[in-house]
N, C-alpha and C positions, 0 to 999 in steps of 0.2 A: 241742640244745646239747651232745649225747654230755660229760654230766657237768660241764659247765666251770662253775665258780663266778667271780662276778663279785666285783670288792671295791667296796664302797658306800662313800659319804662323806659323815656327817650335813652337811646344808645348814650348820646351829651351827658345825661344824670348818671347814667350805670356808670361810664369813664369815671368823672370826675368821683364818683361814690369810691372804688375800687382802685382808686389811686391816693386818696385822702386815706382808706383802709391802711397801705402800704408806707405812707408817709412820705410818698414824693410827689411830684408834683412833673408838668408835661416837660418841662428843661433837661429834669431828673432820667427821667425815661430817654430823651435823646440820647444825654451824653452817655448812657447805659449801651447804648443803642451802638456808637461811633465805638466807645471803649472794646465793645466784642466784636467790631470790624464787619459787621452786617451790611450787607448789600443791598439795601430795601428794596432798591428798584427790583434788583433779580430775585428776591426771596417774596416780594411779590408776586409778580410776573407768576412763578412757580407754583402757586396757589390760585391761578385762575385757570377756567376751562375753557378749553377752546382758542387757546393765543393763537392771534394773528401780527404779521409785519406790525399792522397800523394798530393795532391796541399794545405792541410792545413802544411804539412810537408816541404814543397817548399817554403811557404810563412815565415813560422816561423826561418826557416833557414837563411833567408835573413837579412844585416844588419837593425838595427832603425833605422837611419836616412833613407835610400831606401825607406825602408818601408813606414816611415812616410811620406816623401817627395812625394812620388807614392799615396798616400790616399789622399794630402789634393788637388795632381794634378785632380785626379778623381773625384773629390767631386767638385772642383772649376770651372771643364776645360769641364767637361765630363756629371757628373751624372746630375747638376742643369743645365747645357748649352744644351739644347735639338736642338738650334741650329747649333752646331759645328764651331758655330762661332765666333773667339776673333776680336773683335770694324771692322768687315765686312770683317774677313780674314779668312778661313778654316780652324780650326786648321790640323795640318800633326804632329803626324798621326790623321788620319780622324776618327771623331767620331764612324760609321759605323765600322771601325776594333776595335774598343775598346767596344765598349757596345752591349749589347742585351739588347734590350727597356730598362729599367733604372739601370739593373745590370749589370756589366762589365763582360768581356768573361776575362777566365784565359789567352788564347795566350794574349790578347789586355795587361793587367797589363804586363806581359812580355815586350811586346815590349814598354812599359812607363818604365819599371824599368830600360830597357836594353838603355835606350837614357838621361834617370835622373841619370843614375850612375856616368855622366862622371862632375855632379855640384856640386858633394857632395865629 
């Protein structure tokens, strides 16, 4: 990479960036969320690799909002950005620790759930 430093983008700043764009706010986005009758737990669930019993158990445990807030991150940041990159910034955490080709690793939602807990 002869030196070149990349500029990162905590996932926290892209959200809040990308949702200030759209003009709502995280309340917004739930009630969006309930309105179209979305399952987060299972429309999660459905986007990780490798489910077992006890990671459907782990998921299901976790509050809705998390929950929700962590799906619609993956879905917007992650699953459809195959770049890993929000307007030419890396997201952090880096795509590569969160996904496997288009399904998400169970540690990677961990570490989205473990850094999204603290907006909700």
């Amino acid at each position: 990479m002869n030196g070149e430093k990349y500029l990162t983008i905590p996932i926290e700043t892209a959200l809040h960036d990308l949702l200030r764009e759209y003009g709502i706010d995280l309340n917004d986005l739930f009630i969006a969320m309930i309105d179209e009758g979305i399952d987060v737990y299972e429309e999660l669930i459905n986007r990780i690799d490798h489910v077992t019993n006890d990671i459907i158990q782990i998921i299901k445990n976790k509050p809705w909002k998390l929950v929700a807030l962590t799906l619609f991150v993956l879905q917007a940041f992650y699953i459809t950005n195959l770049s890993g990159l929000y307007k030419g910034y890396f997201l952090d955490p880096p795509r590569d620790n969160i996904m496997n080709g288009l399904k998400a690793r169970f540690a990677g939602v961990l570490v989205l759930m473990h850094r999204l807990k603290f907006l909700i």
